[in-house]
C-alpha positions in Angstrom: 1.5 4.7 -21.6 4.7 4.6 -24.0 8.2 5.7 -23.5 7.0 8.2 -26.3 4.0 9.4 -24.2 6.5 9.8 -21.6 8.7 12.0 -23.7 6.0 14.2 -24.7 4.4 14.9 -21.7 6.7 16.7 -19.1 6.8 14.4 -15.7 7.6 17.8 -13.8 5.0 19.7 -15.1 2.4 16.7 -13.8 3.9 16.9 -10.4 3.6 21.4 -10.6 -0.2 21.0 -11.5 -0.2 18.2 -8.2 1.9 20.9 -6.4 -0.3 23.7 -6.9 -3.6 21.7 -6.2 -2.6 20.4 -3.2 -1.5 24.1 -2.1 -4.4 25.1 -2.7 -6.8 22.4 -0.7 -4.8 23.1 2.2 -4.5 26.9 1.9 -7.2 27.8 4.3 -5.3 26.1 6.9 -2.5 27.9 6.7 0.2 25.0 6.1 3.8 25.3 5.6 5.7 25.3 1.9 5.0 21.4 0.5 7.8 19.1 0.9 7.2 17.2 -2.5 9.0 13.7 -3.2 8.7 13.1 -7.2 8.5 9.3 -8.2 10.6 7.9 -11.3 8.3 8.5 -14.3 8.6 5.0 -15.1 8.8 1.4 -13.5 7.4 2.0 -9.9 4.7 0.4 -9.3 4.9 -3.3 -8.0 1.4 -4.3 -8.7 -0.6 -4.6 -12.0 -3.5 -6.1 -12.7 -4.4 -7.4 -16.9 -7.4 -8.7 -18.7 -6.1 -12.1 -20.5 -7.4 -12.1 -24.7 -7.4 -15.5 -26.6 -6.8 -14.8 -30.2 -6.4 -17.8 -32.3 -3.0 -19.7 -30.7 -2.0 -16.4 -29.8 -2.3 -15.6 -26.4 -1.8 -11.5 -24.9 -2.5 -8.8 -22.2 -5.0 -6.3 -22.7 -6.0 -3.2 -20.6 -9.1 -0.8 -21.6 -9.3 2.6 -22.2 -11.2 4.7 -19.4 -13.0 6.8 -22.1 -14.3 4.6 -25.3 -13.8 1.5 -22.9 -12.4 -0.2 -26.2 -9.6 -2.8 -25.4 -6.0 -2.6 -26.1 -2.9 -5.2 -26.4 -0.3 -4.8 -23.6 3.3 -6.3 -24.4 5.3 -4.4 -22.1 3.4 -2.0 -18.9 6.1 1.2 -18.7 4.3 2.2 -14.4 5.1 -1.5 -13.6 8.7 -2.0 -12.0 10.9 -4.2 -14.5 10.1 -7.6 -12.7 7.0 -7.3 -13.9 7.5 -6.5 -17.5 10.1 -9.2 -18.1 7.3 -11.6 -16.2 4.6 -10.6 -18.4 6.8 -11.6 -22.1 7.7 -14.6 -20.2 4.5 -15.8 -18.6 2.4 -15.5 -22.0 5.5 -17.2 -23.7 4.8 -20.2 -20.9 1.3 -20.4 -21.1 0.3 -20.2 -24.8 1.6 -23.5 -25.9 -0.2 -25.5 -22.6 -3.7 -26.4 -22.9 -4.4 -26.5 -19.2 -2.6 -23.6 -18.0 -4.5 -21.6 -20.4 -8.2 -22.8 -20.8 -10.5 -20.5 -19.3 -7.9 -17.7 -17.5 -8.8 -14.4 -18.3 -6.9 -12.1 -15.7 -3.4 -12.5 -14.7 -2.5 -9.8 -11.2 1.3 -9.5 -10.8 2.7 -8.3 -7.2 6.4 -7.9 -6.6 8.9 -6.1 -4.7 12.0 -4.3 -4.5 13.7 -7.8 -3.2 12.9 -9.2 -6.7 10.3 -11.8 -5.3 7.3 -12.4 -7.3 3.4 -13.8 -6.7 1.9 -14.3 -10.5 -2.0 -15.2 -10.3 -3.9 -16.9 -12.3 -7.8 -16.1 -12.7 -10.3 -18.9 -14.2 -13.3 -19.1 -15.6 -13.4 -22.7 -14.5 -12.4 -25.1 -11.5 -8.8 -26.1 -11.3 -8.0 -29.4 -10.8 -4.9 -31.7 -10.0 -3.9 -31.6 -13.4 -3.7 -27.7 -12.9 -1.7 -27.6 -10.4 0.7 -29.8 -11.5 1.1 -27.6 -14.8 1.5 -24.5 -12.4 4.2 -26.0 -10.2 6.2 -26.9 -13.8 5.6 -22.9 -14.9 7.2 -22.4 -11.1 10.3 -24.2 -11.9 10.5 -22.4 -15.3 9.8 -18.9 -14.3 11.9 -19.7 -11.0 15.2 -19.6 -13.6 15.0 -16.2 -14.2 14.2 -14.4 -11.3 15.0 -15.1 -7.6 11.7 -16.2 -6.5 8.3 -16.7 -8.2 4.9 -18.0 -6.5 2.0 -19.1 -8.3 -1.8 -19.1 -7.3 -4.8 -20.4 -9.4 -7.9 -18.5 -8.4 -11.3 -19.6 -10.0 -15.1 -19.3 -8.1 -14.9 -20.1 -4.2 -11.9 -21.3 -5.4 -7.4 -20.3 -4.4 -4.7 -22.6 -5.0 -1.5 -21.4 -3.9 2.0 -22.5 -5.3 3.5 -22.1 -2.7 3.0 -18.8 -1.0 0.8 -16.1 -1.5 2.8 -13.3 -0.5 6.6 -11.7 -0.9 9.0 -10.8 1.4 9.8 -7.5 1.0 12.8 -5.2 2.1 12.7 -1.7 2.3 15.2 0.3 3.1 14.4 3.5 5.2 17.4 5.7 6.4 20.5 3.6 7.3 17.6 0.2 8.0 16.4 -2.4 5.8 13.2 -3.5 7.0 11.6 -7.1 6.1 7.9 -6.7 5.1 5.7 -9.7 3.9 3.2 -8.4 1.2 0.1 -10.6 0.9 -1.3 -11.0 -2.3 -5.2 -9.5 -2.8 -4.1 -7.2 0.3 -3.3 -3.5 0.7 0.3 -2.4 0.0 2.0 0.8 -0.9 2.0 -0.1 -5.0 5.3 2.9 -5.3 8.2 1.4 -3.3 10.5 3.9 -3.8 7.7 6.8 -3.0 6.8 4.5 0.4 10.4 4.6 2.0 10.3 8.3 1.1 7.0 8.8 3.0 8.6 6.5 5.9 11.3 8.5 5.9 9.1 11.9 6.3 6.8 10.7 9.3 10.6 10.1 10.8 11.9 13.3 10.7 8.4 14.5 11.5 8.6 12.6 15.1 12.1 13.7 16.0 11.2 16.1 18.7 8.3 13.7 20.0 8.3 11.2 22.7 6.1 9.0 24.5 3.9 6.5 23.0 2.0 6.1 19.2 -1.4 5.0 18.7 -1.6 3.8 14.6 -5.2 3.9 13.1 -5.9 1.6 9.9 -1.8 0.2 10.3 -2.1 -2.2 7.2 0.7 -4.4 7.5 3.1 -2.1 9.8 3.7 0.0 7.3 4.6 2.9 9.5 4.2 1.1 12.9 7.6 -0.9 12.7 9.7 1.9 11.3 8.5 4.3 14.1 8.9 2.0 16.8 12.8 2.7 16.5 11.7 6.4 17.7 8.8 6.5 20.4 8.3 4.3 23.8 5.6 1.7 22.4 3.4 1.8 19.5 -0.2 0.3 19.5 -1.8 -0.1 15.7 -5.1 -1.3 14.4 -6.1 -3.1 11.7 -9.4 -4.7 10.5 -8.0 -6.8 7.8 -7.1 -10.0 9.0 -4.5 -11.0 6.4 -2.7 -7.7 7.1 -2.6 -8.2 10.8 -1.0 -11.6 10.6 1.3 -10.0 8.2 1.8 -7.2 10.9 3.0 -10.2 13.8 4.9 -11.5 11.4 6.8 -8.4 10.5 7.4 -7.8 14.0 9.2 -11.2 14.7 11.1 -10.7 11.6 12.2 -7.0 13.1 13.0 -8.3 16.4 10.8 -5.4 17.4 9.5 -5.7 21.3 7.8 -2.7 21.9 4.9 -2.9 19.0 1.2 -4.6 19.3 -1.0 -4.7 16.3 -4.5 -5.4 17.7 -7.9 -6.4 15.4 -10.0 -3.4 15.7 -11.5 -0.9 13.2 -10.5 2.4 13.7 -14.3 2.9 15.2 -14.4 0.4 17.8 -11.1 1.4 19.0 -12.5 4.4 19.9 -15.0 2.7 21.5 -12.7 1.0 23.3 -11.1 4.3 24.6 -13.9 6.1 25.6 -14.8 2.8 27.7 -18.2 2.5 26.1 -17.2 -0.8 25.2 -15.0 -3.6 25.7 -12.8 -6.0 23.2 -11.8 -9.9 23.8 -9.4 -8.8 20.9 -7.5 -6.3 23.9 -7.4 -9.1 26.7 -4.0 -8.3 28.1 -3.6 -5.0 26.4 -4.2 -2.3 29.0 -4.6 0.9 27.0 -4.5 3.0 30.2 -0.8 2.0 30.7 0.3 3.9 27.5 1.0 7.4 27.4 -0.2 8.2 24.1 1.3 11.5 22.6 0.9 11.0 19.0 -1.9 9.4 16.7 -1.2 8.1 13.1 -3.9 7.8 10.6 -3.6 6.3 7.4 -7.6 6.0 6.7 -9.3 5.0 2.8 -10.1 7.4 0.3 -13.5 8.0 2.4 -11.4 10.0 5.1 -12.2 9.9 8.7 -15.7 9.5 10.1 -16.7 11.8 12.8 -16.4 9.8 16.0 -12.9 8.9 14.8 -12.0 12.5 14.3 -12.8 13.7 17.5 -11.3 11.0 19.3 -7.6 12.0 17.8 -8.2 15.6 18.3 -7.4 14.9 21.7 -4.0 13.6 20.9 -1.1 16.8 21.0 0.3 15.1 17.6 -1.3 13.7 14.8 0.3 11.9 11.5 -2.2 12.2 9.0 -1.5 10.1 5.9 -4.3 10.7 3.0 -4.8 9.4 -0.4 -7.1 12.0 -0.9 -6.5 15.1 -0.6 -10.4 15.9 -0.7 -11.5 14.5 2.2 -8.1 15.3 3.8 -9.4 18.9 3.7 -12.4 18.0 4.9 -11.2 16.4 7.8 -9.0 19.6 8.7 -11.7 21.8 8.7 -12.5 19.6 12.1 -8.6 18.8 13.2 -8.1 23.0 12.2 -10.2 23.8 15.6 -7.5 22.3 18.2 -4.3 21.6 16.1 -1.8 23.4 13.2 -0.3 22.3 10.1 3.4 21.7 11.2 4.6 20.2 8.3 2.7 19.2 4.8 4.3 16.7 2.1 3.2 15.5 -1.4 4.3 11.8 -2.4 3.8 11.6 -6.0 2.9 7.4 -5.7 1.1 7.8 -9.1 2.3 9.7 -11.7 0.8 10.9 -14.8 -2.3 10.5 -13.1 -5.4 12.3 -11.2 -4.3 11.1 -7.9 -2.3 12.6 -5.1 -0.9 11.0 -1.8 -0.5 13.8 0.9 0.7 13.6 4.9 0.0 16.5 7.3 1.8 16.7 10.9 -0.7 18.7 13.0 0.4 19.8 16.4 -1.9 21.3 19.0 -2.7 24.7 19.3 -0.9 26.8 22.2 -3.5 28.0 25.4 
């Protein structure tokens, strides 16, 4: 995509045609007027992933094109957030002229954040060696002058070196809070920063009239969980992921948040674990019959929720329903649609210029 692309095709009349789809998928259950929060047409996304070309001495990005599948140089990436455009000149500048740094890498991922903090890695078609690492702690120091903080990792068959973290600390500010996030390389995060403190800000203002406790399915990192622990009792998440749930603990401590727990489960055992028809060394000093449990977040994959998982939230008053599909969102209401109402209905526009659509839903349950 070029700033000329851009300029030709209308951003607003991308986020109409998203507008008017998502009205539509939800139609049949009568949902309120869309809240829609646009993105910046350019520079939000803080990951990006590149295929690496050696040409000669010359050394360059390339993506490929969906259709003809035919390859393309990439100098400067306009979704990506500025960090990673002024990383990608530099890195290639770096790399080209050192024999080990280069031999054999044919991907470079890029994950930053709206603190400025930067993991580059390195993917190999070879095994990296002392002699590696000590070349990728010298491209630290040199990439480290020009932006606050840069960590390197060298990733090759069974194979991750990491110089010196993996991850960046992240600060988001929601409201009048900043919160501190650590973002783990090769693990889910929001990729439109700006879009993500907007949808935060949403499931806030949704909440205001609710009380008691929140259950969080499929929590990630404490995307959600730590900002809406300023509003309800206690909040109980679950993740599957392990990287993401020690992220979670350690976003908590960094908080100074006391009234969240982020247990190990899959979205279907916990419901397991609720009906009783099983029981969890991962919950050992978590009593789940001590929490009065009001509302129910889900933030679930592209597959949507599985059956056992939908009826186990339909016995929750509220439920946050966060989808990045709108598809399977609908399909999942046509269940949800028997007990509860569309209170509120939002469109994040996390990708522009693109097929995909990030939707949230605040159902509340029907009146006897």
């Amino acid at each position: 995509m070029t700033m000329t692309t851009i300029n030709q095709q209308s951003y607003q009349a991308q986020l109409d045609e998203k507008v008017e789809r998502l009205t539509s998928l939800l139609s049949p259950f009568n949902a309120p007027t869309l809240s829609v929060f646009p993105s910046a047409p350019i520079h939000y996304r803080m990951r990006a992933e590149f295929r690496v070309w050696h040409e000669g001495d010359d050394l360059y990005h390339i993506m490929f094109n969906q259709e003809t599948k035919e390859k393309y140089r990439v100098d400067e990436f306009l979704p990506a957030c500025e960090n990673i455009n002024r990383a990608m000149a530099l890195l290639m500048e770096l790399i080209k002229p050192n024999e080990v740094l280069r031999k054999k890498l044919f991907q470079v991922d890029y994950l930053s954040a709206l603190s400025g903090e930067l993991v580059i890695s390195l993917l190999y078609h070879r095994q990296l060696d002392g002699e590696w690492e000590a070349q990728a702690r010298a491209l630290k120091v040199q990439l480290c002058a020009h932006f606050p903080k840069v960590n390197i990792i060298g990733r090759a068959r069974k194979q991750k070196v990491i110089i010196d973290h993996d991850y960046v600390i992240e600060r988001l500010p929601v409201k009048d809070k900043t919160f501190i996030f650590k973002h783990v390389e090769n693990s889910f995060t929001q990729p439109n920063a700006k879009v993500n403190c907007a949808m935060i800000e949403w499931t806030l203002e949704c909440v205001k009239p609710l009380s008691g406790d929140l259950l969080e399915l499929y929590c990630g990192a404490g995307n959600f969980s730590l900002p809406l622990a300023m509003h309800f009792d206690h909040v109980v998440g679950t993740e599957i992921a392990k990287p993401s749930v020690q992220a979670a603990q350690y976003n908590i401590a960094q908080n100074h948040l006391e009234n969240v727990k982020i247990v190990r489960l899959a979205a279907e055992e916990f419901t397991q674990a609720m009906k009783g028809e099983r029981t969890f060394s991962r919950l050992e000093g978590l009593t789940l019959s001590d929490y009065d449990f009001t509302t129910v977040l889900v933030d679930p994959p592209r597959a949507g929720l599985d059956p056992e998982s939908l009826r186990m939230i339909q016995e929750y008053d509220n439920i946050l329903y966060i989808s990045c599909n709108p598809e399977t969102l609908a399909q999942n209401l046509q269940c949800l649609s028997e007990t509860h109402v569309i209170a509120s209905a939002a469109l994040f526009d996390q990708f522009p210029f693109t097929h995909h659509i990030e939707a949230g839903v605040l159902l509340s349950r029907k009146q006897k």
